[in-house]
C-alpha positions as YAML, in Angstrom:
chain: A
units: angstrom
residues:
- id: 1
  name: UNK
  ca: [0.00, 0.00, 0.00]
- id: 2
  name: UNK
  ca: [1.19, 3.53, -0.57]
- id: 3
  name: UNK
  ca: [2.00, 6.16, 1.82]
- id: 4
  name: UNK
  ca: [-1.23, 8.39, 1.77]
- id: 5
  name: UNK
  ca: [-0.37, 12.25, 2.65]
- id: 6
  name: UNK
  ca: [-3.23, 13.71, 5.42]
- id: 7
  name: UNK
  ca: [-3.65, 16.87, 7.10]
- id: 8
  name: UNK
  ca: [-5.08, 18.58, 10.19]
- id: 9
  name: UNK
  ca: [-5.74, 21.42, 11.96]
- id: 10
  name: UNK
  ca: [-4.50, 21.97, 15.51]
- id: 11
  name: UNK
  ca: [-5.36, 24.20, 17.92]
- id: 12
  name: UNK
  ca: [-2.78, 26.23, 20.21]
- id: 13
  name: UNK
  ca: [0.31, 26.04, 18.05]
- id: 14
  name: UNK
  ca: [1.87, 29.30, 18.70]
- id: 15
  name: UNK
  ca: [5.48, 29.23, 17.27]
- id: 16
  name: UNK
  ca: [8.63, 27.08, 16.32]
- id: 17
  name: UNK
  ca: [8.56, 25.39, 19.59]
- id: 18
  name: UNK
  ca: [5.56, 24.55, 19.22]
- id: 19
  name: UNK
  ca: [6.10, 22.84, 15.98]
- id: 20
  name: UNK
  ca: [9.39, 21.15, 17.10]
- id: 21
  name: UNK
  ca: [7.61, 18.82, 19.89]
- id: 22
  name: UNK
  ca: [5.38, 18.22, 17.83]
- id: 23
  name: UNK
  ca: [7.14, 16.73, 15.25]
- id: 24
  name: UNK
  ca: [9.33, 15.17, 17.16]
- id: 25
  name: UNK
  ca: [6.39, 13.14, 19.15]
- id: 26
  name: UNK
  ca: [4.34, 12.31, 16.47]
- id: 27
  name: UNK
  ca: [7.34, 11.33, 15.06]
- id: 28
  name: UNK
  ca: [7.90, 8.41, 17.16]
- id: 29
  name: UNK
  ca: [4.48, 7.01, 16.39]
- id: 30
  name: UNK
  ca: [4.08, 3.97, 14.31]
- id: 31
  name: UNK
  ca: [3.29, 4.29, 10.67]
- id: 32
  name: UNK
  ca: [3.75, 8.29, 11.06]
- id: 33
  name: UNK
  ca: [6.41, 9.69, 8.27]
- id: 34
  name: UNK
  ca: [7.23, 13.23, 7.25]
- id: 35
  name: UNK
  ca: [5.51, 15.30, 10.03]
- id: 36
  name: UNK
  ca: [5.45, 18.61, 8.97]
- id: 37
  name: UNK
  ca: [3.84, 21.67, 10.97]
- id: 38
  name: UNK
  ca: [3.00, 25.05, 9.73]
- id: 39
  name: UNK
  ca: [2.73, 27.36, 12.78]
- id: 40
  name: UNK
  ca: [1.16, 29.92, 10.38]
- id: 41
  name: UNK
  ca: [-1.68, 28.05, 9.50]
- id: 42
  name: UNK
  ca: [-1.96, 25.79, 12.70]
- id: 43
  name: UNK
  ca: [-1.83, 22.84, 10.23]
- id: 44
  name: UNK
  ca: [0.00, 19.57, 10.41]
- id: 45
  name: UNK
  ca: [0.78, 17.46, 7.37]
- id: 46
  name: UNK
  ca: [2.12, 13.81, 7.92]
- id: 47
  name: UNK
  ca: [1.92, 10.34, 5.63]
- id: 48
  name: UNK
  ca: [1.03, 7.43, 6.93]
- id: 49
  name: UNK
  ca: [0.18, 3.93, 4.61]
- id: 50
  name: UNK
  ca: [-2.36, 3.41, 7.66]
- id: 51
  name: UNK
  ca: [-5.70, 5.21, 7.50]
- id: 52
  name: UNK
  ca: [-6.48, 4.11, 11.18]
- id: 53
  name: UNK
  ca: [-3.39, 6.20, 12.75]
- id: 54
  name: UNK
  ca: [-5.15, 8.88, 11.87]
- id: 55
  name: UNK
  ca: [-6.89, 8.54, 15.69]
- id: 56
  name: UNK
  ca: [-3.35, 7.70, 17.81]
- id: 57
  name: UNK
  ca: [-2.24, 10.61, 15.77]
- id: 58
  name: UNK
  ca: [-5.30, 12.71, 17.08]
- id: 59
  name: UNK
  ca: [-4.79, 11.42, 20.80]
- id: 60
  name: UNK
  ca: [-1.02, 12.22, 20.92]
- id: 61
  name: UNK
  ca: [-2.19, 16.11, 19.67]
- id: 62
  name: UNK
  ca: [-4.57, 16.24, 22.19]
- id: 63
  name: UNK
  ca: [-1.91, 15.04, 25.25]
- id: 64
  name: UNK
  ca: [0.68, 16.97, 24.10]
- id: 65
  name: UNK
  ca: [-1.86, 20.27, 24.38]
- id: 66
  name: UNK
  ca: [-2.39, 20.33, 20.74]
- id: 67
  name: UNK
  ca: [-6.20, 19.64, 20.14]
- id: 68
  name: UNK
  ca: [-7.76, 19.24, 16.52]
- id: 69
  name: UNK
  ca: [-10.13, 22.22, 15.60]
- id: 70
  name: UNK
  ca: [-13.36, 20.14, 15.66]
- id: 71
  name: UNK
  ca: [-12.15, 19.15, 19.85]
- id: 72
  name: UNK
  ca: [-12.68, 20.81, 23.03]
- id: 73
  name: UNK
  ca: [-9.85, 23.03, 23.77]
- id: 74
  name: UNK
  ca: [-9.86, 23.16, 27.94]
- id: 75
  name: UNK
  ca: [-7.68, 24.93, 29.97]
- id: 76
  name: UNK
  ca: [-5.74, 22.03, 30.49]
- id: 77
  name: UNK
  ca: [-5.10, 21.72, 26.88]
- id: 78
  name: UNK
  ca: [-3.67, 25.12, 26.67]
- id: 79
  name: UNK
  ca: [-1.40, 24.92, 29.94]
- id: 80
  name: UNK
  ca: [-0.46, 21.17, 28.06]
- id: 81
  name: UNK
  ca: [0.60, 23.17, 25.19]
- id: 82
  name: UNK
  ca: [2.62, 25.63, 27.19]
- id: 83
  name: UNK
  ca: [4.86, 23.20, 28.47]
- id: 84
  name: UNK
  ca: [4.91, 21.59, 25.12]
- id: 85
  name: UNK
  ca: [6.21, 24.74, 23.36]
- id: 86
  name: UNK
  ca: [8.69, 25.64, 26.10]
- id: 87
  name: UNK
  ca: [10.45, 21.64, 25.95]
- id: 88
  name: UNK
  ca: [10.22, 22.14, 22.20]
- id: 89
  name: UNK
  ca: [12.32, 25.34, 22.60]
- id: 90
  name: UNK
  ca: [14.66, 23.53, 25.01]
- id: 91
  name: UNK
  ca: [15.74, 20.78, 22.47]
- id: 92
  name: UNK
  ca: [18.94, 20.41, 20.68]
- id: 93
  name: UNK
  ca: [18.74, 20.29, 16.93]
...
C-alpha cells in the first residue's frame, strides 16, 4: 500500500517550539512519516500507509496540548501546550 499524505488542523500552536515537539512526538508514532507543521496556518501534514493512525495521531495532539479544531480546547489543553512549546524550545537540533 502507498504512503497516503493527510492533514489537520490543531489548535494552540503558537510558534517554532511549538512545531518542534510536535514533530518530534508524532514522530515516534508507528506508521507516522514526514511530520510537517506550519505554525502559520496551525496545520499539520504527515503520511502514513495506515488510514487508522489517523486517531493515535489525534490522541497524541490532544496530550501533548495540541487539540484538533473540531475538539474541546480546555484549559488544560492550553497549559499542556505551554509546556509543550517551552520543551520544544529547550531541544537540541
Amino acid at each position: 500500500m502507498e504512503s497516503m499524505k493527510f492533514t489537520l488542523s490543531v489548535q494552540n500552536i503558537k510558534c517554532g517550539g511549538c512545531a518542534k515537539t510536535i514533530t518530534t512526538k508524532l514522530s515516534e508514532l508507528e506508521n507516522i512519516t514526514d511530520v510537517a507543521v506550519d505554525v502559520n496556518s496551525g496545520t499539520v501534514t504527515y503520511e502514513s500507509k495506515d488510514a487508522t493512525a489517523k486517531q493515535d495521531l489525534r490522541d497524541k495532539l490532544k496530550a501533548l496540548g495540541y487539540p484538533t479544531v473540531d475538539a474541546k480546547n480546555g484549559l488544560g489543553d492550553r497549559a499542556k501546550s505551554l509546556l509543550s512549546c517551552a520543551t520544544g524550545r529547550l531541544m537540541k537540533e
